[in-house]
TIRO-2110 file (N, C-alpha, C; in Angstrom, 1 decimal):
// TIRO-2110
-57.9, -56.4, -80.6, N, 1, A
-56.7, -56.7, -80.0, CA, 1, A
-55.8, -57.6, -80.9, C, 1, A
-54.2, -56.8, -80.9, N, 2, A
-53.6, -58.2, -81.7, CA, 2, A
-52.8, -58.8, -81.0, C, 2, A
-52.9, -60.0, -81.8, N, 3, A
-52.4, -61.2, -81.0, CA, 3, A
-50.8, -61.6, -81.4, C, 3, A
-50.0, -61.4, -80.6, N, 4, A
-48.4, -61.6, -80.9, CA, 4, A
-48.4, -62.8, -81.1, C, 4, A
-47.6, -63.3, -82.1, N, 5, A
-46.7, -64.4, -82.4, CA, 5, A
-45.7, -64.9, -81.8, C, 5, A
-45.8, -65.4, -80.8, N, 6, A
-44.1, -65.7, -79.9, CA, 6, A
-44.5, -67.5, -80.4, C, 6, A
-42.7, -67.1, -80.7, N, 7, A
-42.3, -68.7, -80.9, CA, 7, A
-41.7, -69.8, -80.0, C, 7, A
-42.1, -70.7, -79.6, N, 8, A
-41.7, -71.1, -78.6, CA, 8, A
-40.1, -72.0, -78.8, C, 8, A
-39.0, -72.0, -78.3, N, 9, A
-37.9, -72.5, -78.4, CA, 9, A
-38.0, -73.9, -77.9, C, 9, A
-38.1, -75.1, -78.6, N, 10, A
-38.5, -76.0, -78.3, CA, 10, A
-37.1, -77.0, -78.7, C, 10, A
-36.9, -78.2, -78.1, N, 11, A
-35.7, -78.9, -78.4, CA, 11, A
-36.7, -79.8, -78.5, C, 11, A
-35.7, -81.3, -78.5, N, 12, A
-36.1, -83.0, -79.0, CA, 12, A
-36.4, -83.6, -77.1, C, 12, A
-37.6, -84.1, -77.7, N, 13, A
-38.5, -84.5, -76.4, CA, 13, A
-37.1, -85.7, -76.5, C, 13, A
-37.4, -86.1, -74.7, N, 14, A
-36.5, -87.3, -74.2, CA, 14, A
-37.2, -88.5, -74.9, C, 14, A
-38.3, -89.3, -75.3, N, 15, A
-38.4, -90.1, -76.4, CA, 15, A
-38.1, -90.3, -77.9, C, 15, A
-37.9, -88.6, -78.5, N, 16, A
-37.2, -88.8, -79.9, CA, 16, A
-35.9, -88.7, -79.5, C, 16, A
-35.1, -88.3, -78.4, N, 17, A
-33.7, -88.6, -77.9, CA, 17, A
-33.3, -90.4, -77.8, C, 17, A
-34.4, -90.9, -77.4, N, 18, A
-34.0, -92.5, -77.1, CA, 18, A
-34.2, -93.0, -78.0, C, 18, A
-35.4, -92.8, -79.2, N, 19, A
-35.6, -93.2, -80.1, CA, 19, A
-34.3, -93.3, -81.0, C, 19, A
-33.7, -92.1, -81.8, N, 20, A
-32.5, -91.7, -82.2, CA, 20, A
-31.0, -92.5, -81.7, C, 20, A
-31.0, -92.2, -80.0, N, 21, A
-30.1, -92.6, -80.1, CA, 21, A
-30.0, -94.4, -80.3, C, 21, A
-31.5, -95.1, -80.1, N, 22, A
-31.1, -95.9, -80.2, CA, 22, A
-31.3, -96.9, -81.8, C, 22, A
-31.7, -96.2, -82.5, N, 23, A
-30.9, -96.2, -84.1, CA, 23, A
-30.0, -96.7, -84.4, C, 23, A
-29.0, -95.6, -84.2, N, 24, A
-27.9, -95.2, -84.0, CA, 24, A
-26.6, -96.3, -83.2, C, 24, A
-27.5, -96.5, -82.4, N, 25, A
-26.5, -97.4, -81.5, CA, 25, A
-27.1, -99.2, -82.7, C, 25, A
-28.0, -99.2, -83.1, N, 26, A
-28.5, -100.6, -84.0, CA, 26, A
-27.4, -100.7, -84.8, C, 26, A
-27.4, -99.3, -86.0, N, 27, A
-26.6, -98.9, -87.0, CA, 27, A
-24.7, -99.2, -86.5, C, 27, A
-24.7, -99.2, -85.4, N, 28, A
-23.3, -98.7, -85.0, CA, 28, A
-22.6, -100.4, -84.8, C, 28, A
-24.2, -100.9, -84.3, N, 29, A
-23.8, -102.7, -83.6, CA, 29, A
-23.5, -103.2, -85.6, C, 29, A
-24.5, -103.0, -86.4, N, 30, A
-24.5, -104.0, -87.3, CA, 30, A
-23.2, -103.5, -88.2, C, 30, A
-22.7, -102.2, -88.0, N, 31, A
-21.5, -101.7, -88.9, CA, 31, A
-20.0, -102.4, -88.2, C, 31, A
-20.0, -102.3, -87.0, N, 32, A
-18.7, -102.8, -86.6, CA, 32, A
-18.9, -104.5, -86.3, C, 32, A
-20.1, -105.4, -86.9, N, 33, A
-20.2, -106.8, -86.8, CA, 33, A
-19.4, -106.6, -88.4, C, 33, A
-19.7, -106.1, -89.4, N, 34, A
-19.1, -106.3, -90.7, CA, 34, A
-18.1, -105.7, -90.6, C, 34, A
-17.4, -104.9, -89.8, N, 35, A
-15.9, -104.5, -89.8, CA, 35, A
-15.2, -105.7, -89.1, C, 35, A
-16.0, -106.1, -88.4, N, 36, A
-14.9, -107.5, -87.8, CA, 36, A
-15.3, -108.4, -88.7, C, 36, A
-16.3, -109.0, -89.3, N, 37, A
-16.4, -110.1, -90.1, CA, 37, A
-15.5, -109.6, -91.7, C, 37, A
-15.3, -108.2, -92.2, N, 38, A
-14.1, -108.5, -92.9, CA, 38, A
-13.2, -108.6, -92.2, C, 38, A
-12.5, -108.2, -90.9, N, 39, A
-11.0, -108.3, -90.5, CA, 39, A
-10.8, -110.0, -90.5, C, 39, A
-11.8, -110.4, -90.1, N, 40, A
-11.7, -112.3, -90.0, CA, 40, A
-11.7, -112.8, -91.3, C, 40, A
-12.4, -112.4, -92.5, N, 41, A
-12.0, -112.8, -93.9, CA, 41, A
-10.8, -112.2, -94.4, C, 41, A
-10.3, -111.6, -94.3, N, 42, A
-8.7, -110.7, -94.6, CA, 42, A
-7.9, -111.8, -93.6, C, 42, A
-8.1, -111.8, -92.5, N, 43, A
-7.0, -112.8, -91.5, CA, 43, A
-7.1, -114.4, -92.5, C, 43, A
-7.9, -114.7, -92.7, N, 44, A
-7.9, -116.2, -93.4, CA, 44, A
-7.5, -116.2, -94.5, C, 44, A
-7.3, -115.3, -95.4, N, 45, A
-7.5, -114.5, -96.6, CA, 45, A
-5.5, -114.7, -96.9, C, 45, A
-5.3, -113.8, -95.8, N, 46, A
-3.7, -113.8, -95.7, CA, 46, A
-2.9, -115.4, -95.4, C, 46, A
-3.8, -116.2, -94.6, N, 47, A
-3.6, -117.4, -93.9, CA, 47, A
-3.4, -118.5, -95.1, C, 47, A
-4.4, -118.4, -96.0, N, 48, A
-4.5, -119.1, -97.5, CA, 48, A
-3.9, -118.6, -98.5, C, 48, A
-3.5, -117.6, -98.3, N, 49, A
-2.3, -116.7, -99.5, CA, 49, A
-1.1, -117.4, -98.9, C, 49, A
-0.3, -117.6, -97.9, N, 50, A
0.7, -117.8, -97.3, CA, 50, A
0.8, -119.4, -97.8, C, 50, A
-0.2, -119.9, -97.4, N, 51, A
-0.1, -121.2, -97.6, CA, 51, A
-0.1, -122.0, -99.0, C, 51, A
-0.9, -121.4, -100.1, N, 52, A
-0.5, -121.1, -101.6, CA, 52, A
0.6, -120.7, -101.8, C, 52, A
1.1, -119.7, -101.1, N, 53, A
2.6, -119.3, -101.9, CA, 53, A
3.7, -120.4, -101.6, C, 53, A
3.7, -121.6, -100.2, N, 54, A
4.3, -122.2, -100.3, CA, 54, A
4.1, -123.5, -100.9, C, 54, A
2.9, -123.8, -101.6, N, 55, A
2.8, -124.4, -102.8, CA, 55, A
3.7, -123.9, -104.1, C, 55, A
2.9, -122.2, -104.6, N, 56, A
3.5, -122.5, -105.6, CA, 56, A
5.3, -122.1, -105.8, C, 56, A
5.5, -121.7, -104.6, N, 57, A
7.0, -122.0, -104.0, CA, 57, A
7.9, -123.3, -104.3, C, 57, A
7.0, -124.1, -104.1, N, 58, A
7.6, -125.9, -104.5, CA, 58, A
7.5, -125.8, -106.2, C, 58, A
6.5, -125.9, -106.3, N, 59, A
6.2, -126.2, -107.9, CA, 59, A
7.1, -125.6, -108.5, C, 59, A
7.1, -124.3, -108.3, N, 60, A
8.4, -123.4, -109.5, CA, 60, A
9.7, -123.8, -108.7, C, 60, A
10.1, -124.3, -107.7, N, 61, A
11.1, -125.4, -107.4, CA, 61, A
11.5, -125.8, -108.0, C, 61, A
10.4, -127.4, -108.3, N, 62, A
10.9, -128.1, -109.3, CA, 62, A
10.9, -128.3, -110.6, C, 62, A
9.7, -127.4, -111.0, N, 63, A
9.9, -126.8, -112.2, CA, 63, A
11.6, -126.0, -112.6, C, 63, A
11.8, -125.5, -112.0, N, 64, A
13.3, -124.9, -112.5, CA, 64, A
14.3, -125.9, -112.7, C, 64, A
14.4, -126.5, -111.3, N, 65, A
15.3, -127.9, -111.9, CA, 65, A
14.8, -128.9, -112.6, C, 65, A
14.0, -129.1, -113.3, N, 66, A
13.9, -130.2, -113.6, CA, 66, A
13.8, -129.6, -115.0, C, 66, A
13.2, -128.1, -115.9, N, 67, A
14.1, -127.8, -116.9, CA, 67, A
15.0, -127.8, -117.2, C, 67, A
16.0, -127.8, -116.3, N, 68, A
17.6, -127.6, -116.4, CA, 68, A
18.1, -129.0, -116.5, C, 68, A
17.5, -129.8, -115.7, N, 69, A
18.3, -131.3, -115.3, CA, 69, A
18.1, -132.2, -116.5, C, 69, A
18.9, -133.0, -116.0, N, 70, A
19.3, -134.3, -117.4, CA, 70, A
18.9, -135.8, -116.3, C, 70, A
19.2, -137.2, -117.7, N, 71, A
18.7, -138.1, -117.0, CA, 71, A
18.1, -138.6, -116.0, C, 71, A
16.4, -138.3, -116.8, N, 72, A
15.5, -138.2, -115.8, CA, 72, A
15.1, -139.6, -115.6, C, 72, A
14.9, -140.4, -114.3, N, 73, A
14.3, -141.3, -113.7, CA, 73, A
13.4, -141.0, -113.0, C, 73, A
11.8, -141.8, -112.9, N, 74, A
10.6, -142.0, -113.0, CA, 74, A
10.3, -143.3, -112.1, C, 74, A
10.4, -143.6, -111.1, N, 75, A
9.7, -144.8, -110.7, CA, 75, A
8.0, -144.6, -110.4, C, 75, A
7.5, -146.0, -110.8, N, 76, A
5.9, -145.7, -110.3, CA, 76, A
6.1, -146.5, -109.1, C, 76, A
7.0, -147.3, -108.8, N, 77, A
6.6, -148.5, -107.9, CA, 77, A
7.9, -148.0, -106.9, C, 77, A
7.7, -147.7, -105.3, N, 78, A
9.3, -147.1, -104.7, CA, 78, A
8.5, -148.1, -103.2, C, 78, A
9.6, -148.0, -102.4, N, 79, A
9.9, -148.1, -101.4, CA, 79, A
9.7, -147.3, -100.3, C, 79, A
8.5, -146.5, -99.7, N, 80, A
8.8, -145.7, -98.8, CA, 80, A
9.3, -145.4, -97.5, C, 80, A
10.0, -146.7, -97.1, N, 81, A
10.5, -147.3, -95.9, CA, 81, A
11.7, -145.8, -96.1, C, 81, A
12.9, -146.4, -97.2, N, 82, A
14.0, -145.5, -97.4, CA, 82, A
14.3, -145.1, -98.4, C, 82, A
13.3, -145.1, -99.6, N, 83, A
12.7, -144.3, -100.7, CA, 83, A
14.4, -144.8, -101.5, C, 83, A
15.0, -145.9, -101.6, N, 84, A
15.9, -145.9, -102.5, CA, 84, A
15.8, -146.6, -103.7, C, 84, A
16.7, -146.0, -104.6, N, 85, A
16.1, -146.6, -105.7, CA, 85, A
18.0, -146.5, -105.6, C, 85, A
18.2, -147.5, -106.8, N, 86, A
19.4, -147.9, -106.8, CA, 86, A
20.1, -148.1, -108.1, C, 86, A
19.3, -147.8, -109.4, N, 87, A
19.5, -147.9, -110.7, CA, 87, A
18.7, -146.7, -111.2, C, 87, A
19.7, -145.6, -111.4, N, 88, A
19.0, -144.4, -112.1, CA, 88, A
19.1, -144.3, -113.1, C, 88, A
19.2, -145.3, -114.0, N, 89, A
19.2, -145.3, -115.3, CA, 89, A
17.7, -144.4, -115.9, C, 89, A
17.9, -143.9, -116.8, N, 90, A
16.9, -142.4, -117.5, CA, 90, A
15.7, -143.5, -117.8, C, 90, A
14.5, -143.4, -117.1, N, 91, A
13.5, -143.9, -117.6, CA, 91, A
12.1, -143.3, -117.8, C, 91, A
11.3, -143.8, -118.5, N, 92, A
9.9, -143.3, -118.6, CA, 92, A
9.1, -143.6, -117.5, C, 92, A
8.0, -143.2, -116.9, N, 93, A
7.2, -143.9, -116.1, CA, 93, A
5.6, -143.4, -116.6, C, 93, A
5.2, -143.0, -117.8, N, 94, A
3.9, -143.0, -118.5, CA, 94, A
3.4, -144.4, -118.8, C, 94, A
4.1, -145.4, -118.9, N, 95, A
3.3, -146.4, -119.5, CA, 95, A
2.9, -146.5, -120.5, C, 95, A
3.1, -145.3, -121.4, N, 96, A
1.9, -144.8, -122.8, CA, 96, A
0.9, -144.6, -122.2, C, 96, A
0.2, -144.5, -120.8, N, 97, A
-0.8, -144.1, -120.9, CA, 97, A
-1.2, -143.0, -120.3, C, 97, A
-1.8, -141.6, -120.3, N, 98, A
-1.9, -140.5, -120.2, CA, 98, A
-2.8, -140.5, -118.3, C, 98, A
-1.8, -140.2, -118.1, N, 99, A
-2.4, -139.8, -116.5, CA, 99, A
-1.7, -140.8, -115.6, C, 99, A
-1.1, -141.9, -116.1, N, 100, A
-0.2, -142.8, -114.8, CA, 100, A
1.2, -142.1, -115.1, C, 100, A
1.6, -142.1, -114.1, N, 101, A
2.7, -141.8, -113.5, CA, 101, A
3.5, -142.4, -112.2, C, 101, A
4.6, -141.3, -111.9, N, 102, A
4.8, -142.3, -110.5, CA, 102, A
5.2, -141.2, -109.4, C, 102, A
5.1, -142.2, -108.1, N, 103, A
5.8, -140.9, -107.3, CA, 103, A
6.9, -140.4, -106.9, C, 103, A
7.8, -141.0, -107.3, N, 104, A
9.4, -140.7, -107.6, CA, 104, A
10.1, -140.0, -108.5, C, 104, A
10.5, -139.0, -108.3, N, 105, A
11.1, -138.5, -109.7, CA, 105, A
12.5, -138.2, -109.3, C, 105, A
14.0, -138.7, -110.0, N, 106, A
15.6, -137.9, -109.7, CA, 106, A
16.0, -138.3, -110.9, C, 106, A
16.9, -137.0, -110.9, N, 107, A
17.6, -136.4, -111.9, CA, 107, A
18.7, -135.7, -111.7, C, 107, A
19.6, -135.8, -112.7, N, 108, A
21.2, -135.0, -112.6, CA, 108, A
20.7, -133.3, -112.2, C, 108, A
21.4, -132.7, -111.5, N, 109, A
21.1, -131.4, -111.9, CA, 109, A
21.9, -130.8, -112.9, C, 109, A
21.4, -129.0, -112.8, N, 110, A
22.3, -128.8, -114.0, CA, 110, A
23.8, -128.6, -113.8, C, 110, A
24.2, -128.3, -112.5, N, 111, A
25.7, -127.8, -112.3, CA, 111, A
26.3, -129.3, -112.1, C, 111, A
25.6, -130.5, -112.8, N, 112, A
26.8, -131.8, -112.4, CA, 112, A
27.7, -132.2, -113.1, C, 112, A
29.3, -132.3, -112.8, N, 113, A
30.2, -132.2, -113.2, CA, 113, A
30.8, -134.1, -112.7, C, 113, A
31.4, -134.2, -113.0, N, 114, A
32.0, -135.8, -112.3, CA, 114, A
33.0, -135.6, -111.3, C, 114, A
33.2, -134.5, -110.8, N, 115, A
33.8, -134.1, -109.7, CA, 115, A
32.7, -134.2, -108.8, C, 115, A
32.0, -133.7, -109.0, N, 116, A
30.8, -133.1, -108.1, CA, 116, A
29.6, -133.7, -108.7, C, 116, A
29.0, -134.4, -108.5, N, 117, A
27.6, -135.3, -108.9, CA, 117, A
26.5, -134.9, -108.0, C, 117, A
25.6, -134.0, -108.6, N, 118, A
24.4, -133.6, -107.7, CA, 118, A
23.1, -134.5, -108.4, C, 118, A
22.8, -135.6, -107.7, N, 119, A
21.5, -136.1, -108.1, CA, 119, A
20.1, -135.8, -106.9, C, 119, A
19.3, -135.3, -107.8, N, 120, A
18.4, -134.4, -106.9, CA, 120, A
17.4, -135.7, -107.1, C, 120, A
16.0, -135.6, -105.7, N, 121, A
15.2, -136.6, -105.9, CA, 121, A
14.1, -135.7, -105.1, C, 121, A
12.8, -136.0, -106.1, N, 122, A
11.1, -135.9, -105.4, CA, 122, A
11.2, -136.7, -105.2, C, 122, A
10.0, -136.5, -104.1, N, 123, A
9.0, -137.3, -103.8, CA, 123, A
7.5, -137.3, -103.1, C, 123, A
6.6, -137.9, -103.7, N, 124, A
5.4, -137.3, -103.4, CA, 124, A
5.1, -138.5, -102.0, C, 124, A
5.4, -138.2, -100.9, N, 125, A
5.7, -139.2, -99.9, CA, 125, A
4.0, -139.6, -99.1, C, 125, A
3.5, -140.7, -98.9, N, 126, A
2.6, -141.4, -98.8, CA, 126, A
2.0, -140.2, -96.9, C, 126, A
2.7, -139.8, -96.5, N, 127, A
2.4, -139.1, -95.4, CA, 127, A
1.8, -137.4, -96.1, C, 127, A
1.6, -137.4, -97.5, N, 128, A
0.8, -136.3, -98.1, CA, 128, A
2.1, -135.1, -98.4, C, 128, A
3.0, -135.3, -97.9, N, 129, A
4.5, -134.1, -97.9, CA, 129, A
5.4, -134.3, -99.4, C, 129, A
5.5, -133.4, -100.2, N, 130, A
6.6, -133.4, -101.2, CA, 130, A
7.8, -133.5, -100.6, C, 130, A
8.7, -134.4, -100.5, N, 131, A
10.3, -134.4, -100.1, CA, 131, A
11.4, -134.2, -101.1, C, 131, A
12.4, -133.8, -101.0, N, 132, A
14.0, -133.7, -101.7, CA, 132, A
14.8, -134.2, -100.5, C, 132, A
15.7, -134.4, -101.8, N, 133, A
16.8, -135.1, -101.1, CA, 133, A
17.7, -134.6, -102.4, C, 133, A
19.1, -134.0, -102.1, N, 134, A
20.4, -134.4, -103.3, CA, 134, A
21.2, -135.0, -102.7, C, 134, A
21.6, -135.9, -103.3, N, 135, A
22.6, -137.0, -103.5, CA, 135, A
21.8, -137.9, -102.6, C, 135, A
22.9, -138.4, -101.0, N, 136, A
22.4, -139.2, -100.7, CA, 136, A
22.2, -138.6, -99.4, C, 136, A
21.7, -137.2, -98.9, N, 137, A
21.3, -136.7, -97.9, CA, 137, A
20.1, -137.1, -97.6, C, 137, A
19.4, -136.3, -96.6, N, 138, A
17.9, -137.3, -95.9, CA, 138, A
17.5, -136.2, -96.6, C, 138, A
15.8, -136.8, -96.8, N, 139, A
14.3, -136.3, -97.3, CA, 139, A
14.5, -134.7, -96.7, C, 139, A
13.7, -133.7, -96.8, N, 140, A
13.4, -132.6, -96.5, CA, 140, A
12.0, -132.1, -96.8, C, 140, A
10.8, -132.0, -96.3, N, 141, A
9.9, -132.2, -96.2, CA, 141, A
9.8, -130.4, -97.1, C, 141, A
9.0, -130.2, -98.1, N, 142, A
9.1, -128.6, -99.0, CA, 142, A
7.8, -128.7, -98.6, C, 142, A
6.8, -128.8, -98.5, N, 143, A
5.2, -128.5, -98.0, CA, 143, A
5.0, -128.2, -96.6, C, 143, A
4.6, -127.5, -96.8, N, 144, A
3.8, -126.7, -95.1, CA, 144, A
2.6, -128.0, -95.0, C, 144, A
3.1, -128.2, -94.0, N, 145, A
2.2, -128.8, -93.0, CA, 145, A
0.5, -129.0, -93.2, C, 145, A
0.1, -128.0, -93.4, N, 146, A
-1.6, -127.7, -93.6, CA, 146, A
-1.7, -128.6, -95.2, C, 146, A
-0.4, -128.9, -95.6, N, 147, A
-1.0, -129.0, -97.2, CA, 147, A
-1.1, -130.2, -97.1, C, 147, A
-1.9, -131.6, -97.3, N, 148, A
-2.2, -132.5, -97.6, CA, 148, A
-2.4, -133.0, -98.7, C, 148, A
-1.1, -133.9, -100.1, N, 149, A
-1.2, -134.2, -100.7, CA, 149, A
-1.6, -135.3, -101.3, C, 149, A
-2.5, -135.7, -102.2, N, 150, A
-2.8, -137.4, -102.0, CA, 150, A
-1.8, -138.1, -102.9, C, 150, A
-1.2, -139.2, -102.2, N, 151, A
0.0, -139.9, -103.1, CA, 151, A
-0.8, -140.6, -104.1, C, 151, A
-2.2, -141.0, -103.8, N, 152, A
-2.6, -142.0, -105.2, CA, 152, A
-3.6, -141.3, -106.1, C, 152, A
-2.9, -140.4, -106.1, N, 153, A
-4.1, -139.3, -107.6, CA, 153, A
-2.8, -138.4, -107.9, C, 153, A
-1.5, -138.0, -107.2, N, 154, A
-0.5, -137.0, -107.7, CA, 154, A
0.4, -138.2, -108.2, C, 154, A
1.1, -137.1, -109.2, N, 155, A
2.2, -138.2, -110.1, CA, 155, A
3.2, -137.4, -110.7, C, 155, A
4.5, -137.9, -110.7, N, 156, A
5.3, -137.5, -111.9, CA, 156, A
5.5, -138.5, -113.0, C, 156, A
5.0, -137.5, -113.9, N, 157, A
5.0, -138.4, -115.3, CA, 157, A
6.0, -137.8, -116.4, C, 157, A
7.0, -138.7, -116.7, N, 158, A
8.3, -138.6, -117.7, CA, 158, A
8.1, -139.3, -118.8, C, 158, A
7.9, -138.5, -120.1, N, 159, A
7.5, -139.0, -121.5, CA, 159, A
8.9, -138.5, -122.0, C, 159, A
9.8, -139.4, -122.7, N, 160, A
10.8, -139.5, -123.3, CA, 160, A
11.2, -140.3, -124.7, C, 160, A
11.5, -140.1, -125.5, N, 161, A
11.7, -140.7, -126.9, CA, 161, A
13.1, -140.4, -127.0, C, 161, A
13.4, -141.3, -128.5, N, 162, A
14.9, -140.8, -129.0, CA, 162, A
15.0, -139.4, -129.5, C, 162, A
13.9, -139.2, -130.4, N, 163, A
13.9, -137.9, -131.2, CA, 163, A
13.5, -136.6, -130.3, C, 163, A
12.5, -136.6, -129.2, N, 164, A
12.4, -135.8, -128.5, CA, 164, A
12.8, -135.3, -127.6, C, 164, A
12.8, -134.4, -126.6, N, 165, A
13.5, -133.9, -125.4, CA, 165, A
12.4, -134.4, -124.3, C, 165, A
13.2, -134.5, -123.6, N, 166, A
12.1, -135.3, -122.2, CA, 166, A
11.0, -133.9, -121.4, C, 166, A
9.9, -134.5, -121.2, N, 167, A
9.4, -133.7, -121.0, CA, 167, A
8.0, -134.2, -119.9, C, 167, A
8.0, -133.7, -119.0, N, 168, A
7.9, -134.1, -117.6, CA, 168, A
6.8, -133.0, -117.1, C, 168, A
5.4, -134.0, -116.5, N, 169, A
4.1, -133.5, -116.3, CA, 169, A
3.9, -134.0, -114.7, C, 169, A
3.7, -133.2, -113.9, N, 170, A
3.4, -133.0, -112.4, CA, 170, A
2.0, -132.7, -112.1, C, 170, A
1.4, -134.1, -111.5, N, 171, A
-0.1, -133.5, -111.2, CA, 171, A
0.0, -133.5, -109.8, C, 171, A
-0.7, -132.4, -109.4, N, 172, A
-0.6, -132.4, -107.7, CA, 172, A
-2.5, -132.3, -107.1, C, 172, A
-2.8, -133.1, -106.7, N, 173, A
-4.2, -133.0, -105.8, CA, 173, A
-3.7, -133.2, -104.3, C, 173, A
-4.9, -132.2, -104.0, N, 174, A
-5.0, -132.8, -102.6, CA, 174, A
-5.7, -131.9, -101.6, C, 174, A
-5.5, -131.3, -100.7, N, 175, A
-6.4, -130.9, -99.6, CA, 175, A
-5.3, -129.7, -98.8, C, 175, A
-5.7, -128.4, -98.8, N, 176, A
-5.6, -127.5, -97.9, CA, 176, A
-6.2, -127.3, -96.5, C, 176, A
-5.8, -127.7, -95.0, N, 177, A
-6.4, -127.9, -93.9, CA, 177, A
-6.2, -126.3, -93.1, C, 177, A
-7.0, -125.7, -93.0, N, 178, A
-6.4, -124.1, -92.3, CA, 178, A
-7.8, -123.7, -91.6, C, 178, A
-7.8, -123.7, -90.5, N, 179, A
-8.9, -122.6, -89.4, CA, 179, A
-10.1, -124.0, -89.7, C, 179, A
-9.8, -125.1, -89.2, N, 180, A
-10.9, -125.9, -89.8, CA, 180, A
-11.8, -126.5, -90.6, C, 180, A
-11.1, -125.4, -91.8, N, 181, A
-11.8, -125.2, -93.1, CA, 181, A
-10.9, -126.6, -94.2, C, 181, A
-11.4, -127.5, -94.7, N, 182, A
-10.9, -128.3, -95.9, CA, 182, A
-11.4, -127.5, -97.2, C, 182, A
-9.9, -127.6, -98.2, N, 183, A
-9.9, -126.6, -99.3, CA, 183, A
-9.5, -127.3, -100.5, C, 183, A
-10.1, -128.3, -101.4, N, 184, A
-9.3, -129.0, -102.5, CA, 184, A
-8.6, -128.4, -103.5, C, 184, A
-7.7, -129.0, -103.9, N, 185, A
-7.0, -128.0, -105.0, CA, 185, A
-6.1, -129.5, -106.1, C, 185, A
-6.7, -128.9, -106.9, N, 186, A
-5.7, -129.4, -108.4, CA, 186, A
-4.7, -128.9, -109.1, C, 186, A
-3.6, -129.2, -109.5, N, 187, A
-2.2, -128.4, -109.9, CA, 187, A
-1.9, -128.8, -110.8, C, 187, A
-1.6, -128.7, -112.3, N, 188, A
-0.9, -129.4, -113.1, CA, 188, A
-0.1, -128.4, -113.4, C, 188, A
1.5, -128.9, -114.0, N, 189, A
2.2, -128.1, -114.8, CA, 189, A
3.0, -128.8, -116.0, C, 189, A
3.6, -128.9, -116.7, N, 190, A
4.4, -129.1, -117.5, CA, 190, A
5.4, -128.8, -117.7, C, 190, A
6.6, -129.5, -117.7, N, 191, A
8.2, -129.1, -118.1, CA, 191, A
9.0, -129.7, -119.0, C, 191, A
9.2, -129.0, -120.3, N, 192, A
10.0, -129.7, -121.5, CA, 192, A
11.8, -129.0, -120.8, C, 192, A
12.2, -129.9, -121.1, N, 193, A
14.0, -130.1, -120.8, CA, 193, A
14.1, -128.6, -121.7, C, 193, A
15.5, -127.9, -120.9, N, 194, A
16.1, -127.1, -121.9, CA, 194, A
17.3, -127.3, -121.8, C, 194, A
17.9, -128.5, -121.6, N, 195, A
19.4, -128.7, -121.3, CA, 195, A
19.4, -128.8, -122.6, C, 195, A
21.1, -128.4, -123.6, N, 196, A
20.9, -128.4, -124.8, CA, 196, A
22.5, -129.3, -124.8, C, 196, A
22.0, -130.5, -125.3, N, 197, A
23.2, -131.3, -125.6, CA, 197, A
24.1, -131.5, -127.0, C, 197, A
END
């Protein structure tokens, strides 16, 4: 006698079904925990870009004017009550020595005419906020809120001679506060005068 070959049509037993699906459903949990843990690094990501750009927003600020401007004054020693300084005569505030500075900086801008006298003023203000002020209008706070700057490690420093052009070093420290997170940061820049007299 011969013996037929029938094949039997067989599917996935209900255990390699639970098995499988529940893989699948592991695979599915730990792929969409890393789709949300990048969306929450991208959200912070954007949160700290925003808040840097209004840093380096200020800096190239006063970087602009302060290449352009003339008779620069430097105090180390101010008044924060009403931050007036009352003799803007052009001074140094290095001391000769590399890293003191002050936290006051005003200067002519460049469009100043004696009709029109725009004297622009920083300031690195003891509540951690960069302020301006032209002429004799009130402070305006240029830093976002989250940014915390330290008034006794930041400085404007104005090195000036007869023979040289004045040329003016901005150190900025201090602390980024965002989602809980404290973020230190150090700034320096440099600005030689390009007013040409």
């Amino acid at each position: 006698m011969l013996k037929k070959n029938i094949k039997k049509n067989t599917g996935f037993t209900l255990i390699e079904m639970m098995v499988s699906v529940s893989i699948f459903i592991i695979l599915l949990t730990f792929g969409m925990s890393a789709l949300l843990n990048a969306v929450n690094i991208n959200k912070k990501s954007q949160g700290m870009r925003s808040i840097f750009d209004n840093l380096n927003f200020v800096m190239d600020e006063m970087s602009r004017n302060l290449r352009v401007g003339l008779n620069y004054y430097c105090s180390p020693n101010i008044d924060d009550t009403g931050y007036t300084v009352t003799n803007y005569i052009p001074q140094r505030c290095d001391n000769g020595v590399l890293g003191s500075g002050g936290r006051l900086i005003s200067f002519n801008a460049a469009d100043n005419t004696p009709l029109n006298p725009d004297q622009l003023t920083y300031i690195i203000d003891r509540s951690g906020a960069i302020k301006k002020k032209v002429n004799s209008e009130s402070f305006i706070s240029l830093t976002d809120p989250r940014i915390t700057i330290d008034p006794y490690s930041s400085s404007f420093e104005v090195r000036m001679s007869e023979i040289e052009q004045p040329f003016v070093i901005i150190r900025l420290n201090g602390i980024i506060n965002y989602n809980n997170t404290k973020t230190p940061f150090n700034i320096q820049t440099s600005i030689s005068q390009r007013y040409i007299q």
